[in-house]
MIZAKOL-672274 format. One record per residue (C-alpha): x, y, z; residue in three letters. Coordinates in steps of 0.5 Angstrom, whole numbers, plus 500, padded with zeros to 3 digits. Layout:
- X / Y / Z / ala
...
//
This chain:
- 730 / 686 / 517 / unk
- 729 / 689 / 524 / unk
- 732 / 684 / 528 / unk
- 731 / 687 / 535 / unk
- 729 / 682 / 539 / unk
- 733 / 677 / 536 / unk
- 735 / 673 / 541 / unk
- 742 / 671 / 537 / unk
- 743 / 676 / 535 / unk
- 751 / 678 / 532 / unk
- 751 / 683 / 538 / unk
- 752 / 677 / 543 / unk
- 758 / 675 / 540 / unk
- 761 / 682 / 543 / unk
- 757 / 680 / 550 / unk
- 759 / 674 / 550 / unk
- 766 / 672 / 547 / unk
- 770 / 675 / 553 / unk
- 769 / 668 / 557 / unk
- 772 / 662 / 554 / unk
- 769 / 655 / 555 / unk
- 772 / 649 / 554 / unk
- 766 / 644 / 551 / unk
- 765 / 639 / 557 / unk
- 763 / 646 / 560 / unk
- 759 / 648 / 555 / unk
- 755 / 641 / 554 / unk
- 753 / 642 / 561 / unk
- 751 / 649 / 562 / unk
- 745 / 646 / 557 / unk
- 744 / 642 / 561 / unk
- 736 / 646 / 563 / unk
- 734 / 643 / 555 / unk
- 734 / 636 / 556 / unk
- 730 / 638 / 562 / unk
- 725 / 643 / 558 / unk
- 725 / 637 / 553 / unk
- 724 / 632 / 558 / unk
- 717 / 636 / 561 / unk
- 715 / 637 / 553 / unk
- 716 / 630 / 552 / unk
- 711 / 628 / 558 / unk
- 706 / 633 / 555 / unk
- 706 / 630 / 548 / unk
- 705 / 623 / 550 / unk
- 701 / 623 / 557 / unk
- 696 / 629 / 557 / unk
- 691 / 628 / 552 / unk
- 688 / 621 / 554 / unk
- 689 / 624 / 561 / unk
- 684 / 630 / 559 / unk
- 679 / 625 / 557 / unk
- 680 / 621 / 564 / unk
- 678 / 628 / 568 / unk
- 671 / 627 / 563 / unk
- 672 / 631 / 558 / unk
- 669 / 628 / 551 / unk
- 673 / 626 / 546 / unk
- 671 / 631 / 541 / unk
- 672 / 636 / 545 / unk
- 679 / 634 / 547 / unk
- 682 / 639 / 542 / unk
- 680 / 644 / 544 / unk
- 683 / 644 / 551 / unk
- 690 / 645 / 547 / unk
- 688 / 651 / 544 / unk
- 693 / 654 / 547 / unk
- 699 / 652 / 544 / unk
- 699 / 656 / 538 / unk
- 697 / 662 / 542 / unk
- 703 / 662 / 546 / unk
- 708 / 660 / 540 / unk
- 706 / 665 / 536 / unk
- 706 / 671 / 542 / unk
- 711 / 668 / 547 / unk
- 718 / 668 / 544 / unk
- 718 / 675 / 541 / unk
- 716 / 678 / 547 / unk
- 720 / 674 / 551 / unk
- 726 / 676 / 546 / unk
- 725 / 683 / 547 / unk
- 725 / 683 / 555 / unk
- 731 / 678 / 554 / unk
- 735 / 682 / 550 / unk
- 734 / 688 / 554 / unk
- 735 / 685 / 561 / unk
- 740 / 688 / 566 / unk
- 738 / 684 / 571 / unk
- 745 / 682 / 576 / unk
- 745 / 674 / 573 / unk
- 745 / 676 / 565 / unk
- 739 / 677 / 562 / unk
- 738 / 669 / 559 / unk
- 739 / 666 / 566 / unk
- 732 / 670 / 570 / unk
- 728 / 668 / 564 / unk
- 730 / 661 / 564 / unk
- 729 / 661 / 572 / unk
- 722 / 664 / 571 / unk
- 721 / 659 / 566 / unk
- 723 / 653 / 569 / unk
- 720 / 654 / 576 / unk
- 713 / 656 / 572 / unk
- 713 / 648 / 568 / unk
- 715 / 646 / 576 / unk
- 709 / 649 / 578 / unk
- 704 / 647 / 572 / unk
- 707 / 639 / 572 / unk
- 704 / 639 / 579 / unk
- 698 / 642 / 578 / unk
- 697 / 638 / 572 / unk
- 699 / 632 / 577 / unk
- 694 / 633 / 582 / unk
- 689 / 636 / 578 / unk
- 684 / 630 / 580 / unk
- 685 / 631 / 588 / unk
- 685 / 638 / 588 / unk
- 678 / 638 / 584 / unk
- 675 / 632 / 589 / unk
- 677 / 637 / 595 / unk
- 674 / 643 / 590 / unk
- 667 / 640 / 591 / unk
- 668 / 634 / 585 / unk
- 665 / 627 / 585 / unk
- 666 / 624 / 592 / unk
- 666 / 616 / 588 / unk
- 672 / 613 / 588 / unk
- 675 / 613 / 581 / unk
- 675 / 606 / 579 / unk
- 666 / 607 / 579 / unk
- 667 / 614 / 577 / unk
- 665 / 616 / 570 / unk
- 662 / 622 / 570 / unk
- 665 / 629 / 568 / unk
- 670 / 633 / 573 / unk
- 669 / 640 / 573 / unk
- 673 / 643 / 579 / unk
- 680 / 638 / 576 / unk
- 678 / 639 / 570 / unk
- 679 / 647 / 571 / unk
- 684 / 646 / 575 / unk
- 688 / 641 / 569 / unk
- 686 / 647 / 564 / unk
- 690 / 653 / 568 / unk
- 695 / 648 / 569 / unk
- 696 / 647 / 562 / unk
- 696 / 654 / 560 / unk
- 702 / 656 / 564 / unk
- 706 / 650 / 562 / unk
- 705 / 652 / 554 / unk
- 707 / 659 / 556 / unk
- 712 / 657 / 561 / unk
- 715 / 652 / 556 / unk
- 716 / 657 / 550 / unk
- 719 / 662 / 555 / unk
- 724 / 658 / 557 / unk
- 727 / 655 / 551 / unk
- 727 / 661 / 547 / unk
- 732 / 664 / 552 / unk
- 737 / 657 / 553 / unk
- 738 / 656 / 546 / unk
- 740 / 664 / 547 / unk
- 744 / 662 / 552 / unk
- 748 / 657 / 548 / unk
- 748 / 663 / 543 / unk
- 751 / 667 / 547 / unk
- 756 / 662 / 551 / unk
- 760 / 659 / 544 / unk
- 760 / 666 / 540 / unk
- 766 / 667 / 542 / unk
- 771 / 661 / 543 / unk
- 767 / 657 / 537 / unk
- 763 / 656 / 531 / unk
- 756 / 658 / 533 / unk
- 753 / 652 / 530 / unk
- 756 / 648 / 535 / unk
- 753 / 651 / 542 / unk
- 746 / 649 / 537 / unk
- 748 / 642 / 536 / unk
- 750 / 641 / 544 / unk
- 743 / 644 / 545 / unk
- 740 / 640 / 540 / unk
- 743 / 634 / 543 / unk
- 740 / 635 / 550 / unk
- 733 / 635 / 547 / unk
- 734 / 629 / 544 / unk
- 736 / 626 / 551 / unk
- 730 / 630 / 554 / unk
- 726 / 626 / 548 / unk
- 727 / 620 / 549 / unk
- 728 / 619 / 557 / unk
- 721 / 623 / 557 / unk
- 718 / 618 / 553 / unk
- 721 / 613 / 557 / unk
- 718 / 615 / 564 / unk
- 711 / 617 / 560 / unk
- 711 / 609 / 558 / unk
- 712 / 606 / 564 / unk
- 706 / 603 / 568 / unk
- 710 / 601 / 576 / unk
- 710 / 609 / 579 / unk
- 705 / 606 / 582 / unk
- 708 / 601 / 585 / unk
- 714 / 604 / 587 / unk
- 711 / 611 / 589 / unk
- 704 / 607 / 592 / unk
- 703 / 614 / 596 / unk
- 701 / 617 / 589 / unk
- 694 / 613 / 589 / unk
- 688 / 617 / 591 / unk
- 680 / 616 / 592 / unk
- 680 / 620 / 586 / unk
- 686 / 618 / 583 / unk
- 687 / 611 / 581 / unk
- 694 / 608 / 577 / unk
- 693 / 611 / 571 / unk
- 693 / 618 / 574 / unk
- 698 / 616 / 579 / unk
- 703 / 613 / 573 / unk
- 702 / 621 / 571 / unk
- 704 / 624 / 577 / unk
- 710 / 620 / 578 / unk
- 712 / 621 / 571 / unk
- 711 / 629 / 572 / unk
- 714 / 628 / 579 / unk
- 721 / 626 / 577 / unk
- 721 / 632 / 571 / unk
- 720 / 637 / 577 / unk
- 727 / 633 / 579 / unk
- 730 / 633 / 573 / unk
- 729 / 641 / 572 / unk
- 730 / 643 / 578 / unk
- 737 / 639 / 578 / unk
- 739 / 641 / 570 / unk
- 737 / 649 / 571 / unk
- 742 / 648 / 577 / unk
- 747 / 646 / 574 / unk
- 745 / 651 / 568 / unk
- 745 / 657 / 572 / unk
- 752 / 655 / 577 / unk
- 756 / 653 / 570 / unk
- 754 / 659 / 565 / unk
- 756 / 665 / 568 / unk
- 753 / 671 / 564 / unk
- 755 / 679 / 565 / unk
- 750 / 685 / 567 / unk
- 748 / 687 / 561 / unk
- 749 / 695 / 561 / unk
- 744 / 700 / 561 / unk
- 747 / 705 / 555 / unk
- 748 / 699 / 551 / unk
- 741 / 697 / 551 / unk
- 739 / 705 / 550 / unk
- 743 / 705 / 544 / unk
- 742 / 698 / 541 / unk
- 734 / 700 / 541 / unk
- 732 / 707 / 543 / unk
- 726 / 708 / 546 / unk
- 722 / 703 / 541 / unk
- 717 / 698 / 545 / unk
- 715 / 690 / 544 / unk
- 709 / 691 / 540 / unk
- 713 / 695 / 535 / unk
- 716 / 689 / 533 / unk
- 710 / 685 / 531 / unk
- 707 / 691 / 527 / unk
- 715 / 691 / 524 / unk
- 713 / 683 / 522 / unk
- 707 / 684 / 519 / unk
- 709 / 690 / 514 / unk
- 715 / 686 / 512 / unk
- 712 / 681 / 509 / unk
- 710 / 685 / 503 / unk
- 718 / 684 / 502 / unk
- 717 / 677 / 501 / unk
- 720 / 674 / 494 / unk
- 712 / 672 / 491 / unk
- 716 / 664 / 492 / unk
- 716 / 665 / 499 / unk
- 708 / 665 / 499 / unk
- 708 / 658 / 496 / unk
- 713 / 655 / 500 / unk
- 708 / 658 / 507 / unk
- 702 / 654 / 503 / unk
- 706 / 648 / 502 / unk
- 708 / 648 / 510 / unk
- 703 / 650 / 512 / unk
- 698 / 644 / 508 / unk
- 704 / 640 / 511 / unk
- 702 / 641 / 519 / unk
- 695 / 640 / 517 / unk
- 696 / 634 / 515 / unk
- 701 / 631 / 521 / unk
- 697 / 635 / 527 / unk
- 693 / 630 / 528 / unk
- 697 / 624 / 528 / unk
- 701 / 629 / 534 / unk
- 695 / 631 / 538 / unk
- 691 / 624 / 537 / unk
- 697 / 618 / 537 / unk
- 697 / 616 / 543 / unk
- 690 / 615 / 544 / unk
- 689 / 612 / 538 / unk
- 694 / 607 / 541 / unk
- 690 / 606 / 547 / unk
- 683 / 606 / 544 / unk
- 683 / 602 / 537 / unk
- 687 / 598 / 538 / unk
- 687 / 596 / 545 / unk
- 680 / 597 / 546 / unk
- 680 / 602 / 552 / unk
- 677 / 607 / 555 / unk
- 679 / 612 / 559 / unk
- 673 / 612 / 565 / unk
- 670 / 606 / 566 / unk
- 671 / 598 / 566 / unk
- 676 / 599 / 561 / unk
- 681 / 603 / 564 / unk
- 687 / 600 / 565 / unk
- 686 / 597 / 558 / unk
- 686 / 603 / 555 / unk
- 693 / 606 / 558 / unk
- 697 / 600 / 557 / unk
- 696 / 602 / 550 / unk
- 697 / 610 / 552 / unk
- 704 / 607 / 554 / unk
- 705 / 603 / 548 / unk
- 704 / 609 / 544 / unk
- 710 / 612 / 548 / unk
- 714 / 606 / 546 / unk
- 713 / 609 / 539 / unk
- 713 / 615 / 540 / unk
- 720 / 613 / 542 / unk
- 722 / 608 / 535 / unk
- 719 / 614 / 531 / unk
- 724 / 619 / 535 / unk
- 730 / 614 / 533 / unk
- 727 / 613 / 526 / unk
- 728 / 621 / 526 / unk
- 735 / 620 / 527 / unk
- 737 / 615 / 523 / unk
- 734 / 618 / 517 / unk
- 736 / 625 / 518 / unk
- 742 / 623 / 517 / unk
- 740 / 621 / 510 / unk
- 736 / 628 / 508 / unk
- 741 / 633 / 506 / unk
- 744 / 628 / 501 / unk
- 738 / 626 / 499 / unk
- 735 / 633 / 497 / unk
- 742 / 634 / 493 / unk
- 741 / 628 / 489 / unk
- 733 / 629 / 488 / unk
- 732 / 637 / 489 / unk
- 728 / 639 / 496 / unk
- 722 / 639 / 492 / unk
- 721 / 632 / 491 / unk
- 724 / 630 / 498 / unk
- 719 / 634 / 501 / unk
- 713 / 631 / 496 / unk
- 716 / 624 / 497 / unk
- 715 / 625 / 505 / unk
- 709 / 627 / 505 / unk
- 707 / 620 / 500 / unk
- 710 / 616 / 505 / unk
- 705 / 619 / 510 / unk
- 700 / 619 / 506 / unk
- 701 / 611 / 506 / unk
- 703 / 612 / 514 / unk
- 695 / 615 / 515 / unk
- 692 / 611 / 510 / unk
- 694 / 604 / 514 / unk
- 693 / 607 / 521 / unk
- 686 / 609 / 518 / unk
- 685 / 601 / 515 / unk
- 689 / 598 / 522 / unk
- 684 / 602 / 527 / unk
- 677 / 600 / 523 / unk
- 680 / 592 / 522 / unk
- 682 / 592 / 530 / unk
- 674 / 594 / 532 / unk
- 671 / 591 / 526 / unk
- 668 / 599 / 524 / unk
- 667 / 601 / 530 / unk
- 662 / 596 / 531 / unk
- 660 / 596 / 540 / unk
- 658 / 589 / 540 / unk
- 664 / 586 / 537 / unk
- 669 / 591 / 542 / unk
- 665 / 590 / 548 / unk
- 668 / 583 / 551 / unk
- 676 / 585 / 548 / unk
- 681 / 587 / 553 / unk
- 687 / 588 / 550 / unk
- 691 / 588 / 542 / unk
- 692 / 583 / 537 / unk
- 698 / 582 / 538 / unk
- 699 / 582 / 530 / unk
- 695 / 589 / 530 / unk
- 700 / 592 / 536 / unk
- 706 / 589 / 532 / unk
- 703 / 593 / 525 / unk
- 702 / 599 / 530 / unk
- 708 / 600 / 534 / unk
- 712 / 599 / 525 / unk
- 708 / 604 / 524 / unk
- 709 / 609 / 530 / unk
- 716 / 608 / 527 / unk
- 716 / 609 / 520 / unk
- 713 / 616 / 522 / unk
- 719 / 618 / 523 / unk
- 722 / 617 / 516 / unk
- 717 / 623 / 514 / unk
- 718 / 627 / 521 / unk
- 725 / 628 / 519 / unk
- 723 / 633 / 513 / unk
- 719 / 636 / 516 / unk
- 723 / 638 / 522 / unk
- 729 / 641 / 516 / unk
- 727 / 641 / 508 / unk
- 722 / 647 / 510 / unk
- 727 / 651 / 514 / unk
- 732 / 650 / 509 / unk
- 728 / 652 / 503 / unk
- 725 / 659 / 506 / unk
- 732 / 660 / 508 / unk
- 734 / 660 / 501 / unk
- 728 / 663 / 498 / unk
- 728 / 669 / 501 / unk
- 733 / 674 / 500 / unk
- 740 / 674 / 504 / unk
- 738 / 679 / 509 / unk
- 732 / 676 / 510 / unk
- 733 / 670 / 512 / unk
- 729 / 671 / 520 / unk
- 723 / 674 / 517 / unk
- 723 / 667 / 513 / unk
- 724 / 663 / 518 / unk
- 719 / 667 / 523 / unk
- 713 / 668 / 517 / unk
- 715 / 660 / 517 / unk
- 713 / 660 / 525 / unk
- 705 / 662 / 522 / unk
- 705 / 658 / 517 / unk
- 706 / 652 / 523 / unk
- 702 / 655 / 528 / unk
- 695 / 656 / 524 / unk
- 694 / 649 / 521 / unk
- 695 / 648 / 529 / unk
- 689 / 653 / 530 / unk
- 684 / 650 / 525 / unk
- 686 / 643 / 527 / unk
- 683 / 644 / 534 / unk
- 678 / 648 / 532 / unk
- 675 / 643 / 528 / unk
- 677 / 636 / 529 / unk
- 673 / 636 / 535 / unk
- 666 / 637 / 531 / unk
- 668 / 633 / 525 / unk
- 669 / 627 / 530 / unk
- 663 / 628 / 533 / unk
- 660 / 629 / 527 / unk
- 662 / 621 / 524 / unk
- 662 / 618 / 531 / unk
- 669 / 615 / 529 / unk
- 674 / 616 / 534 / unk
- 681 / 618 / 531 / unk
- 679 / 615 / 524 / unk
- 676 / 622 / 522 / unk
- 682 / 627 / 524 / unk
- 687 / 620 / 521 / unk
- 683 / 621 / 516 / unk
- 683 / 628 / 514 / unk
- 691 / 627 / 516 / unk
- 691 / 623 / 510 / unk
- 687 / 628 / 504 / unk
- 692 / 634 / 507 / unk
- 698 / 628 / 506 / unk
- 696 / 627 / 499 / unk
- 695 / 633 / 496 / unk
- 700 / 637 / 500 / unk
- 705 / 631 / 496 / unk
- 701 / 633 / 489 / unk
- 703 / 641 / 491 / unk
- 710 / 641 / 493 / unk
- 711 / 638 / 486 / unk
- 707 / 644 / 483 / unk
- 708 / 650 / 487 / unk
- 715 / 650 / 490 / unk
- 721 / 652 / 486 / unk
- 727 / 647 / 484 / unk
- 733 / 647 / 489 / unk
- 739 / 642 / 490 / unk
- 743 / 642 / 497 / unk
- 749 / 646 / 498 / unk
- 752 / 648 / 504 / unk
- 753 / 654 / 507 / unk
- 753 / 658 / 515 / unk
- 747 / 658 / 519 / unk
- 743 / 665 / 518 / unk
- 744 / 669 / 525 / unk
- 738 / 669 / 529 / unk
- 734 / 664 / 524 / unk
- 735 / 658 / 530 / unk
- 732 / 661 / 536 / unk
- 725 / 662 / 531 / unk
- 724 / 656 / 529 / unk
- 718 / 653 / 533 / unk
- 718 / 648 / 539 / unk
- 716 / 643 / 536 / unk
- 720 / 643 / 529 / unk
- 726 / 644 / 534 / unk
- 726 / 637 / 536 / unk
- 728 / 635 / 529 / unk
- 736 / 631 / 530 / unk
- 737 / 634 / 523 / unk
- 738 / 640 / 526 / unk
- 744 / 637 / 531 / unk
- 746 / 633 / 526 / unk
- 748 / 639 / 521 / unk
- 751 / 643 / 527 / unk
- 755 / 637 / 529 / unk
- 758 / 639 / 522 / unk
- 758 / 646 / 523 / unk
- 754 / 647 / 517 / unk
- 747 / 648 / 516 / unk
- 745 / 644 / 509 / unk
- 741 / 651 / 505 / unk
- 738 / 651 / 498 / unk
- 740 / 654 / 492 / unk
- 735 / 656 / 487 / unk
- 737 / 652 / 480 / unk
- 736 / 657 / 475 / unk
//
């Protein structure tokens, strides 16, 4: 495979191996991942209920995330072809990781502020508590703001994770710059959900309220404001502490020659034809997988906020409706110790039972998961009866108890899904193809993404359900992706072995959040499979 581009390359073991750093050194000069991690965190659990305040329908909602796909899928390979090649006189990680950290700061504010800016825009001049209608201007301005984060964010954490790459290859084993990566991540997950569950930012920042930003909105802005405080203290410290060399110029012509960024896409799309015949059904099985967990991901803490506390994101009902986007946050945070706890067991459970059935029984697990959310959602609002929801102001408390469970749970599943797919693409393709694999795997993630926001939106207009529609659908792709991992992938039991070079860095940003990785790299071996005969 042509690894150009790579942004761990073997190389950097020559480029970096000259500086020894003890590992308290080490751990610190990551420190920019927990603040990237702590942004996303903000993002996944604040922004689609927000959209929905600016005015923008529900069923239209998924569209405005189109963007995530588009730049997972073209920002990390060009953003690693310029890196590698970077001559600049701070390294040729630290300006990417610069540019991106201070394009999230610029993007968090201006999604912060987006109701303010429109109001001055031309936008309605009612005071938020009475306004309900669309605003256009802050709408905008919200898009273009969310655009540049998801952009800025895959170019930033595909160059921190090179940088710790790059920083360990020398002095130790390079699963262990992975696990103080991974380590980071989980801090900046967790703190992030955190920020996004408290309700008092208005409170001690009062300031933040505006006519045409009531508390919810000012909540948002308070939590974004301390990510632009967390990134630029972690990037700072990122950049004193991790000293890089200018790479040379000859080196870079002799390692590339003169080939451009766009041959490495034409180069990945030829090279699928050598992919062993299993890997197609592996693709097919993952890529059933995401459609069935993107809706639960996009639409989990609106579910919170709309089924079972009765909310609404505009009108009477809006401090209602936040409470439980808060409360969602809480469970985002339960999951994510969940993931933990049960990432530890993955890799025993997939020698025992074979990844195949591991990955099968995950997705039975969600099945039951979705299936509940979906029955919770319709007894919480009576089959979304309006006359019988009208006078509630808040959960049953039985309902929000079984809620924040299943928001735990989820986690159980989520820790599959962030290794048994990378492991068993690994090991079904051949030994030097290990890269390929894990980037082909990238496609399959990003075009479920892509077809769920195309469609979820129609579909829930259509039933006029709310979130039960896409839970709904989450529940047909949980059951027959448990059927076809049975049926199509090979039979595997877990071994152990060293991590592909390279493989990391393509996995995409929201499987990087998996504490598997961290826990596997703690033990300087990544669980991969091997084909029974």
């Amino acid at each position: 495979m042509d690894r150009e581009g790579d942004l761990s390359f073997p190389n950097n073991v020559v480029y970096a191996a000259k500086q020894v750093y003890s590992l308290g050194r080490l751990f610190f000069a990551c420190m920019v991942a927990g603040g990237i991690q702590y942004a996303w965190a903000l993002q996944l659990s604040l922004l689609s209920p927000y959209t929905q305040s600016l005015g923008i329908p529900h069923h239209h909602v998924s569209l405005t995330l189109v963007c995530g796909p588009i730049a997972g899928f073209v920002v990390p390979p060009i953003v690693g072809y310029y890196s590698d090649r970077c001559t600049a006189m701070m390294g040729r990680r630290r300006p990417f990781i610069v540019a991106g950290c201070l394009i999230i700061c610029l993007s968090v504010m201006l999604i912060g502020f987006s109701a303010d800016i429109g109001r001055l825009l031309g936008d309605t001049k009612e005071h938020c508590t009475t306004s309900t209608g669309a605003r256009w201007a802050a709408t905008a301005v919200y898009i273009v703001g969310f655009w540049f984060l998801n952009f800025a964010n895959n170019a930033a954490q595909g160059p921190a994770r090179a940088l710790m790459a790059d920083l360990s290859a020398g002095n130790y084993m390079p699963s262990v710059g992975q696990a103080i990566f991974c380590g980071w991540m989980a801090i900046g997950n967790v703190l992030g959900y955190m920020a996004g569950a408290d309700g008092e930012w208005h409170v001690w920042l009062p300031w933040l309220k505006t006519a045409a930003c009531c508390e919810a909105c000012a909540n948002l802005k308070g939590a974004f404001l301390t990510a632009v405080i967390v990134i630029i203290i972690s990037t700072s410290i990122t950049m004193y502490i991790a000293e890089e060399k200018q790479l040379d110029n000859a080196d870079v012509e002799a390692s590339s020659g003169r080939r451009g960024c766009i041959c490495r896409f034409g180069d990945f799309f030829k090279s699928l034809k050598n992919l062993p015949p299993s890997m197609f059904k592996v693709l097919a099985v993952t890529a059933v997988t995401w459609l069935a967990w993107f809706p639960f991901i996009q639409y989990g803490t609106d579910w919170m906020g709309r089924e079972i506390y009765h909310g609404e994101p505009q009108g009477p009902k809006v401090a209602v409706y936040y409470a439980g986007v808060r409360e969602g946050a809480v469970g985002l945070l339960l999951s994510s110790m969940c993931l933990l706890a049960a990432s530890f067991n993955t890799p025993h459970l997939c020698g025992r039972l074979t990844s195949r059935v591991v990955w099968s029984l995950s997705n039975f697990i969600l099945f039951g998961i979705m299936t509940a959310m979906v029955i919770l959602g319709l007894v919480s609002t009576k089959g979304y009866n309006a006359s019988f929801t009208a006078g509630l102001t808040g959960p049953d408390p039985k309902l929000r108890v079984i809620a924040l469970s299943l928001f735990a749970l989820i986690g159980i599943p989520q820790a599959v899904l962030f290794s048994v797919p990378w492991a068993v693409a690994s090991k079904v393709a051949d030994d030097g193809g290990h890269c390929l694999a894990i980037g082909v795997l990238n496609i399959a993630i990003v075009v479920p993404q892509l077809i769920i926001v195309l469609t979820a939106g129609p579909i829930e207009k259509a039933f006029g359900k709310g979130n039960t529609p896409a839970f709904g659908i989450g529940c047909a792709f949980a059951f027959i992706c448990a059927v076809l991992a049975l049926i199509l992938l090979p039979k595997t039991r877990g071994t152990r072995g060293p991590w592909p070079p390279g493989s990391a860095d393509m996995v995409h940003p929201q499987a990087r959040e998996g504490p598997w990785m961290q826990t596997c790299s703690q033990a300087k071996w990544v669980i991969y499979e091997q084909l029974e005969d």
